[in-house]
C-alpha positions as CSV (number, residue, x, y, z in Angstrom):
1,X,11.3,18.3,-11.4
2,X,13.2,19.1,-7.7
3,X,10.5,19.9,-5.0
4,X,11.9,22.0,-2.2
5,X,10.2,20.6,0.8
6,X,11.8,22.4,4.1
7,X,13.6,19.5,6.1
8,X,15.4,19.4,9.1
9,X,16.7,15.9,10.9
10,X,18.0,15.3,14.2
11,X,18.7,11.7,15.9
12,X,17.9,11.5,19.7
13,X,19.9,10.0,22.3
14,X,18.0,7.0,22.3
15,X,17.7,6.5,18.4
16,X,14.9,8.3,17.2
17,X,14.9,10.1,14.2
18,X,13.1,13.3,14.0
19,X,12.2,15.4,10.7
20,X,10.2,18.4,10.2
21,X,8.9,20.2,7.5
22,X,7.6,23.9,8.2
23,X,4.7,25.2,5.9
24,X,3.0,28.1,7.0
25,X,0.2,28.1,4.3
26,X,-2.0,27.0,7.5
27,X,-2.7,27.1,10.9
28,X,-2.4,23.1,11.4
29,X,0.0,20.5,12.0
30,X,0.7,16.7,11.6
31,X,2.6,14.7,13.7
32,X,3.5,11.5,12.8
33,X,4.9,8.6,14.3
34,X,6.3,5.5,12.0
35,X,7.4,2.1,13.3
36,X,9.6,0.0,11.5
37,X,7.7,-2.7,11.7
38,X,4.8,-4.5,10.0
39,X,3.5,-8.3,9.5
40,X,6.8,-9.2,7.8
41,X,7.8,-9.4,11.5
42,X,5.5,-11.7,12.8
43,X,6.7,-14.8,13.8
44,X,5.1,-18.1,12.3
45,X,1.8,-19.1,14.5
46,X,1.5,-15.3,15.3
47,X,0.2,-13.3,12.1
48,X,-1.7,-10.4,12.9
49,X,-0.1,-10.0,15.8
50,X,0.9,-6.1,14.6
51,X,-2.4,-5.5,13.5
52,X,-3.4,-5.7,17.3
53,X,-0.5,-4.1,18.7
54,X,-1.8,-1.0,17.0
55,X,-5.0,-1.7,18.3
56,X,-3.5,-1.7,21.8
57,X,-1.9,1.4,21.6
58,X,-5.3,2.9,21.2
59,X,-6.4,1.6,25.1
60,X,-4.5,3.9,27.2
61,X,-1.2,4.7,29.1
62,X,0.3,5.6,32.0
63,X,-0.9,9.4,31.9
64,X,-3.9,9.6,29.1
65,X,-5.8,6.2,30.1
66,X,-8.7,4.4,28.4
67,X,-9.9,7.0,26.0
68,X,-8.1,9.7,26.7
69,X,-6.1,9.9,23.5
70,X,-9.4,10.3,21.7
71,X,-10.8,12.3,23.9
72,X,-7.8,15.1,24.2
73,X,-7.9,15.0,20.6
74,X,-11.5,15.4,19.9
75,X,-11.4,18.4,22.1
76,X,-9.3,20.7,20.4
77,X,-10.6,19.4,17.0
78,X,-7.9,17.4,16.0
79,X,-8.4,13.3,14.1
80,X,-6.3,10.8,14.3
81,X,-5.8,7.4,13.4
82,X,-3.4,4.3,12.7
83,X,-2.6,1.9,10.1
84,X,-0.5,-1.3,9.8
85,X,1.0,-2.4,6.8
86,X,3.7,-5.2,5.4
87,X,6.7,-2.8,6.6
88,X,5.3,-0.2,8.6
89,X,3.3,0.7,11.4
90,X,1.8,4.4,11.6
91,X,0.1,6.6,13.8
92,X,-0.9,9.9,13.3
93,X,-2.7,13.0,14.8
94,X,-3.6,16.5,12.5
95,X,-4.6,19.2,14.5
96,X,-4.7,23.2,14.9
97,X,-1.2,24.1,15.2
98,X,-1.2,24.8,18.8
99,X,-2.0,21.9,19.6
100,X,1.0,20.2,18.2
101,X,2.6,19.2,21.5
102,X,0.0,18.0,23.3
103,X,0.5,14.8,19.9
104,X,3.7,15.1,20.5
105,X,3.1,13.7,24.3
106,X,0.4,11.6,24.3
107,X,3.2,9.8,21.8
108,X,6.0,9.9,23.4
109,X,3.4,8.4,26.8
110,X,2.5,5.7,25.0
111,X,6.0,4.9,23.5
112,X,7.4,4.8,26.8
113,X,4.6,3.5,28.7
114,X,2.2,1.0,26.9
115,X,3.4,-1.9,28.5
116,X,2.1,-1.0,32.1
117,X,-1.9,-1.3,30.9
118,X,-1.6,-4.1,28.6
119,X,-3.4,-7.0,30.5
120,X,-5.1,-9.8,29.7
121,X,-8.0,-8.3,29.8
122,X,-7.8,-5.7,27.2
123,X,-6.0,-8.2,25.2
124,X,-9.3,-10.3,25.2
125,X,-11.0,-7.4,24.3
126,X,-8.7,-6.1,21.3
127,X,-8.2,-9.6,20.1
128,X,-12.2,-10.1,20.0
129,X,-12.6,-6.4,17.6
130,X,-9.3,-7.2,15.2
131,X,-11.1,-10.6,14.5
132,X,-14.8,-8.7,14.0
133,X,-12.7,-6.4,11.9
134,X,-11.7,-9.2,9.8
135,X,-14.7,-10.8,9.4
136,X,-16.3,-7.6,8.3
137,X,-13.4,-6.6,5.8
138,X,-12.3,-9.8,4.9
139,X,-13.4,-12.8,5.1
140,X,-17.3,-11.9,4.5
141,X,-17.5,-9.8,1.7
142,X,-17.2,-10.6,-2.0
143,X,-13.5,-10.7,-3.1
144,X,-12.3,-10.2,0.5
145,X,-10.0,-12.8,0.5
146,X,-8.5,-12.1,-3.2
147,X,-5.4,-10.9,-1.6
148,X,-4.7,-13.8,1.1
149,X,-4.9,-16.0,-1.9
150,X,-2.5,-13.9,-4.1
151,X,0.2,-13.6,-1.6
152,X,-0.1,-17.1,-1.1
153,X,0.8,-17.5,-4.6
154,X,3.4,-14.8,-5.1
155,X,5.5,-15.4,-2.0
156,X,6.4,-19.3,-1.0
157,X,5.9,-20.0,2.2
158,X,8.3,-18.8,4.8
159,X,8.7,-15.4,2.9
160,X,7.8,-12.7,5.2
161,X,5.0,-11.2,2.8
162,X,3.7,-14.6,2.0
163,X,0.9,-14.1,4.6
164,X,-1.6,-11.1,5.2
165,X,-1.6,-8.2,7.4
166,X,-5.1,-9.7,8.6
167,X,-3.7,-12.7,9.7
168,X,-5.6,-15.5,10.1
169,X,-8.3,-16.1,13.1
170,X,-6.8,-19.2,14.1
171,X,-3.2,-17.1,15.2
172,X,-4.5,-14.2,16.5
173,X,-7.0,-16.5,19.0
174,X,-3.5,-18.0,20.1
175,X,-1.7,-14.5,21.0
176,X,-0.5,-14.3,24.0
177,X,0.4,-11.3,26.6
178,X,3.8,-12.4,26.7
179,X,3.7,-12.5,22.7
180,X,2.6,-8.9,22.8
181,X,4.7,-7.6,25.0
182,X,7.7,-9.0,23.2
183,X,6.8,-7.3,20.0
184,X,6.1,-4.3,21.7
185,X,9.9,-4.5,23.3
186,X,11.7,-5.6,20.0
187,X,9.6,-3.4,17.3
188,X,8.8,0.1,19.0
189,X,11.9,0.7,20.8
190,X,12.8,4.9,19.7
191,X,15.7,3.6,17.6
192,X,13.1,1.7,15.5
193,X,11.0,4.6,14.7
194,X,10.7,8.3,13.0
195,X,8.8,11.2,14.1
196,X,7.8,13.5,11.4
197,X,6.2,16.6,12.1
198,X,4.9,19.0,9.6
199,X,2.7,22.3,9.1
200,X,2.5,25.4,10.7
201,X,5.7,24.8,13.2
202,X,9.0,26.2,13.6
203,X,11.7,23.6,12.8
204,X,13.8,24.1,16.0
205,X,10.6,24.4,18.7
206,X,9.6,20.8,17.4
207,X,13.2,19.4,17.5
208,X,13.5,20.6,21.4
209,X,10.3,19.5,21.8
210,X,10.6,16.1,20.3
211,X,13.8,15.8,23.1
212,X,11.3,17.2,26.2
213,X,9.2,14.5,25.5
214,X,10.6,11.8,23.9
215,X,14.2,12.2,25.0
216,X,13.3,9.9,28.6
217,X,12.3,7.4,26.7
218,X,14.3,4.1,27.4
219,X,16.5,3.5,24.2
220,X,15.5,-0.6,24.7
221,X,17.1,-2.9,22.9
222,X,19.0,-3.2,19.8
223,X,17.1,-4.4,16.9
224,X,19.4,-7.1,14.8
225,X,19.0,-5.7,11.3
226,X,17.1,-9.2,9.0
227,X,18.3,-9.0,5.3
228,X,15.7,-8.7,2.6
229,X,14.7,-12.0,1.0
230,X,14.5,-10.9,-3.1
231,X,13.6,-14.0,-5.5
232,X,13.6,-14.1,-8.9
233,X,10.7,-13.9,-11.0
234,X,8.2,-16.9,-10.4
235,X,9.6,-19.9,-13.0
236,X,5.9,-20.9,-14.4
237,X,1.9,-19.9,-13.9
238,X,0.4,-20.5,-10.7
239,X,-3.2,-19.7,-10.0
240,X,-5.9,-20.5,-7.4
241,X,-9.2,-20.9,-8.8
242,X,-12.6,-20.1,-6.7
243,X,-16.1,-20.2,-6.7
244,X,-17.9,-17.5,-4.2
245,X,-21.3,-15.4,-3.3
246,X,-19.9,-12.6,-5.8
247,X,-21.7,-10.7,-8.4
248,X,-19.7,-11.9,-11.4
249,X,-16.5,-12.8,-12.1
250,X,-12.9,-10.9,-11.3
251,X,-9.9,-11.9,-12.5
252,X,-6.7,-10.7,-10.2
253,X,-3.0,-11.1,-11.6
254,X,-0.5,-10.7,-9.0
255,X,3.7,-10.7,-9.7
256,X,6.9,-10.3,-8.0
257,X,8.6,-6.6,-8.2
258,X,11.9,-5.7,-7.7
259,X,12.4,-4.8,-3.5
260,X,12.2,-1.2,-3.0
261,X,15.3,1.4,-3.7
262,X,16.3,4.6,-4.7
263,X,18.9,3.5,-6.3
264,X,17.8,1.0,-8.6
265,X,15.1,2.4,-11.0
266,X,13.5,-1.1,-11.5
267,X,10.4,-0.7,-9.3
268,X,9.1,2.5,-11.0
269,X,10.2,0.9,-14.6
270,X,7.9,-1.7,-13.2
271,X,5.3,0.7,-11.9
272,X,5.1,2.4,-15.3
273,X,4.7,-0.6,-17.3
274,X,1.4,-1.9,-15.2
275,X,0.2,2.0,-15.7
276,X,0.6,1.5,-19.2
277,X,-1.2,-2.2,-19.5
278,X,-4.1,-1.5,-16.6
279,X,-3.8,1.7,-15.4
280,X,-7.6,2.8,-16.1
281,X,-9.1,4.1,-19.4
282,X,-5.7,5.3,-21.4
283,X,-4.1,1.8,-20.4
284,X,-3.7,-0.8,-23.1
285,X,-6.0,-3.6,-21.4
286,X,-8.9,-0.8,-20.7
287,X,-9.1,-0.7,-24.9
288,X,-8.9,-4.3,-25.2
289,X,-11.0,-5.8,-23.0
290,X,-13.6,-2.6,-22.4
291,X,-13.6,-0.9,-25.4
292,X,-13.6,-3.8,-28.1
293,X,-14.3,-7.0,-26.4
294,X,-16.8,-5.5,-23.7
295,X,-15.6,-8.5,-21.6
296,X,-14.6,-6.3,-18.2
297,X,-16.1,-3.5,-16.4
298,X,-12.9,-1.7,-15.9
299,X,-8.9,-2.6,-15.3
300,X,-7.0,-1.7,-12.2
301,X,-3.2,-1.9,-11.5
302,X,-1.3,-1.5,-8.3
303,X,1.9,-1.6,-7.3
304,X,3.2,-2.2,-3.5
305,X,6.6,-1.6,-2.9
306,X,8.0,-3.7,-0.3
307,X,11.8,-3.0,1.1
308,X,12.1,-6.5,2.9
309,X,11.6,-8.4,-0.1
310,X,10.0,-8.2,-3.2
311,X,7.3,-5.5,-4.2
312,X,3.9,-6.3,-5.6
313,X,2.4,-5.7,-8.8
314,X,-1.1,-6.6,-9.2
315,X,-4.0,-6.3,-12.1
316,X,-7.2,-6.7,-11.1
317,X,-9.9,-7.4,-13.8
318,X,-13.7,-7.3,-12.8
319,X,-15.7,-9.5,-15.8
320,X,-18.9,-8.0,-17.1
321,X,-22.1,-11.0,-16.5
322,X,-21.3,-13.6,-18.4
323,X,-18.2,-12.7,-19.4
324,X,-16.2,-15.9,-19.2
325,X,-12.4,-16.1,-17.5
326,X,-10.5,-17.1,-20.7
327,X,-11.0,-14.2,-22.5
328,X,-9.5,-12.3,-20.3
329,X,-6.5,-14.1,-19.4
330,X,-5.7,-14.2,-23.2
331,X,-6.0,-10.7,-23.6
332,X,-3.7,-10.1,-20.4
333,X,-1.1,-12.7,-21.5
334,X,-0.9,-11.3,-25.0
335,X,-0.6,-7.5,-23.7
336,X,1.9,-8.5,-20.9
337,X,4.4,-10.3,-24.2
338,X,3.7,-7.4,-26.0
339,X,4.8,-4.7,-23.7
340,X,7.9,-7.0,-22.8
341,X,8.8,-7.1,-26.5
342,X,8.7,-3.9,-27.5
343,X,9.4,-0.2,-26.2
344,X,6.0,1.6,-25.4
345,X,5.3,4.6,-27.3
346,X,6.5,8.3,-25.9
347,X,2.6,9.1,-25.4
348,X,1.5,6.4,-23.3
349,X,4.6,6.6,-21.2
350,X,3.8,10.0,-21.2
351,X,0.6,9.6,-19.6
352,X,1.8,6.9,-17.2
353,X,4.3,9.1,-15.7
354,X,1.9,12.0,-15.7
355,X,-0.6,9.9,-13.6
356,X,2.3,8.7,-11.0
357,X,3.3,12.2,-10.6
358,X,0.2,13.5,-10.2
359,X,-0.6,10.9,-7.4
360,X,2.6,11.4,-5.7
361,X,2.4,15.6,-5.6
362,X,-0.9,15.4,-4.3
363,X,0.2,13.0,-1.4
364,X,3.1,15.5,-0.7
365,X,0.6,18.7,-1.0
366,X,-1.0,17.6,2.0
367,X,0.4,17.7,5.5
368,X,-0.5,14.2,6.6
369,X,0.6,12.9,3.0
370,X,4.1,14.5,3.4
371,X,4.7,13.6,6.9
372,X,4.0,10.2,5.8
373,X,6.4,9.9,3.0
374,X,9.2,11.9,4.6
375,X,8.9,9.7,7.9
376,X,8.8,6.4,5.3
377,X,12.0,7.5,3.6
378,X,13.8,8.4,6.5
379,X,12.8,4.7,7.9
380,X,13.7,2.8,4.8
381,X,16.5,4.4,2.9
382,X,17.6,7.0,5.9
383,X,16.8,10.1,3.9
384,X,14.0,11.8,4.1
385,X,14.6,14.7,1.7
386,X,14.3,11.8,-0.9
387,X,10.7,13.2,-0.9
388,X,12.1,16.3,-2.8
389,X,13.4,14.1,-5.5
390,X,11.2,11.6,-6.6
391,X,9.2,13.6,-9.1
392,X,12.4,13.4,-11.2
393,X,13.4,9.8,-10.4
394,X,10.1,8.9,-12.2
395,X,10.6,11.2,-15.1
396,X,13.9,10.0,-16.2
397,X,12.6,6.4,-16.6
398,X,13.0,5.6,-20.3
399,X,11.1,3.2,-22.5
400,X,14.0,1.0,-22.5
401,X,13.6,0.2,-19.4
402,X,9.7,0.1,-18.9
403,X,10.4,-2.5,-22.0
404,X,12.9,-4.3,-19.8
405,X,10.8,-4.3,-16.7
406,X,7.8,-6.1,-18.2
407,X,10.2,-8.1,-20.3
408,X,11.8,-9.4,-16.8
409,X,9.4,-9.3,-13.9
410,X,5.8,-8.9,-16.2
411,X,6.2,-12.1,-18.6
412,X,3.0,-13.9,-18.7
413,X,4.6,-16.9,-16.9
414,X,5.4,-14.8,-13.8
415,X,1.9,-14.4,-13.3
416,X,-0.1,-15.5,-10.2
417,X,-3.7,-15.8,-11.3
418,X,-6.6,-15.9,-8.5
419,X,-10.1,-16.0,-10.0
420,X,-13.2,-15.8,-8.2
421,X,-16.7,-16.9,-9.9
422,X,-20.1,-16.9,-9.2
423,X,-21.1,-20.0,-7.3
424,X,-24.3,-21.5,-8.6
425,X,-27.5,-21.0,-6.6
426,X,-27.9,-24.4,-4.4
427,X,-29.6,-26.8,-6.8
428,X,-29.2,-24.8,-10.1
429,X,-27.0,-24.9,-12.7
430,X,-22.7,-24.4,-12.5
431,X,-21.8,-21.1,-13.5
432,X,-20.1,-20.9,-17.3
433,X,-16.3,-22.7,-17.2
434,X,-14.3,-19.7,-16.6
């Protein structure tokens, strides 16, 4: 299956790449704004240092101060927001179509000009809500810190996804202005980013746009280009064990992926194969562990892919009360061999492709979905009309090599394990051995 998005590209002066999409089906627009940059860039001593830049960029500059941005916004009923991620940074507004260049300059403002507010002040203030934010998300709800512990696990130390976006209190207390303003310099120069604007728009209005407004913005520096750091798959077991004010038990397997390509099929083999072992109720651990054993509520599988490194793959298993650990970790270990030694069968991979397929054209139907993924591949691989293709990269993945996928990267002794139990009430009696 070929899509046939609309795209048009153009480069700037100053390095930005620019792509739009027109689709007249209605009268609103997104314009989005991708940095290539995430917490893989963070320095050690300094993680969650993008986390707060994008906060920052929220405060003001030189021409739309303290909210403003919002506010602009709000008025001609548009929404917005921001996101930071391993390899990415995003920011996006979607609004009624003619609007679409007032986003385009409150962008292109604070691209050029975030760097005159930032102050110590609003630092302090930032630095105070990202670590309230963490608290809240993180490290004060049940499971919250099941992923800090997995990458620990999955990436050694030194890797650049071996920490999480979060980051941890105790960096983002020692942040510095100067340590934000650096990032700032190095990671959202133009030449390190892609504007993607789609919707109700004609393709060469946004294009001369995109060079009224973000055409004077100072090229900065050139970004060395870091290699990716790919491992093999993890020699042996490792697994953090954890006792916590949860409702019952969960169970989380986490393994390395192949790095992100377009070119080498191996992450959506990979993708497939955790589809087929947890992806819900048609996946193989669902009627193992649900239907027969009644051990777990559900079964949940994820993959991340990661173009720095490698991707992540991760099964998540939450255990019905009283269900204890071991039963589930030999139910996954047995349905991980037996997907690696032999080819699934054409109906389940049917259904696993049919679910990836499904989520990706519903991503791609909706404006901000398909800016996203057309300003991602235009970051990561330099094309953005990769978008138009995917559909068919996933469908011509064969059982051979979802058989070869798990057989490589999903073997039971790749596995990171992180369970978290019920801790016992103070005085009472341990919880089951898990």
């Amino acid at each position: 299956m070929t899509l046939g998005y609309p795209v048009a590209c153009h480069r700037l002066g100053n390095g930005l790449r620019v792509v739009v999409s027109e689709d007249h089906a209605a009268a609103s627009v997104t314009v989005h704004v991708h940095y290539d940059a995430g917490s893989r860039d963070e320095r050690p001593g300094r993680s969650g240092l993008a986390h707060l830049l994008e906060h920052l960029m929220f405060v003001g500059s030189r021409n739309a101060g303290p909210g403003e941005h919002a506010g602009l916004l709000a008025a001609c009923g548009g929404r917005f927001n921001g996101g930071t991620a391993a390899d990415r940074t995003v920011y996006f507004e979607h609004l009624p179509a003619g609007a679409a260049e007032l986003a385009l300059w409150l962008e292109a403002d604070r691209m050029a000009t975030l760097h005159e507010m930032l102050s110590q002040e609003l630092l302090d203030t930032q630095r105070a809500v990202v670590i309230q934010e963490k608290y809240q998300r993180y490290d004060n709800v049940p499971y919250g810190d099941t992923d800090q512990r997995l990458l620990a696990l999955v990436y050694p130390s030194g890797h650049p996804y071996h920490h999480p976006v979060s980051g941890s209190v105790a960096d983002l207390r020692a942040v510095t202005l100067d340590d934000v303003r650096g990032f700032f310099r190095a990671c959202y120069a133009p030449g390190n980013a892609v504007l993607a604007v789609t919707g109700d728009v004609v393709a060469k209005q946004v294009l001369a746009a995109a060079e009224r407004y973000f055409g004077p913005v100072p090229a900065g520096p050139a970004r060395p280009r870091i290699p990716a750091v790919v491992l093999e798959p993890a020699a042996g077991p490792a697994r953090d064990d954890a006792a916590g004010a949860v409702p019952s038990a969960m169970t989380t397997a986490g393994f390395r992926l192949p790095a992100n390509s377009v070119t080498d099929p191996g992450i959506l083999a990979c993708d497939l194969a955790l589809r087929i072992l947890a992806g819900g109720t048609p996946s193989r651990l669902h009627r193992v562990l649900t239907d027969e054993l009644q051990a777990a509520r559900e079964v949940r599988a994820r993959t991340a892919p990661r173009t720095r490194g490698n991707s992540l793959g991760v099964i998540t298993v939450p255990a019905m009360p009283g269900a204890g650990g071991a039963v589930i970790e030999k139910a996954l270990a047995d349905e991980l061999a037996r997907l690696g030694g032999g080819e699934p069968g054409e109906d389940e991979l049917a259904c696993a492709r049919a679910g990836a397929e499904r989520e990706l054209l519903a991503a791609l139907s909706a404006s901000t979905g398909r800016a996203a993924a057309l300003a991602y591949h235009a970051a990561a691989f330099g094309d953005p009309g990769l978008i138009n293709t995917a559909a068919s990269r996933i469908a011509a993945i064969t059982p051979a090599q979802v058989r070869q996928a798990a057989a490589t990267w999903l073997r039971p002794q790749c596995a990171a394990i992180v369970t978290t139990r019920p801790a016992p009430p103070p005085g009472g009696r341990p919880s089951p051995k898990e």
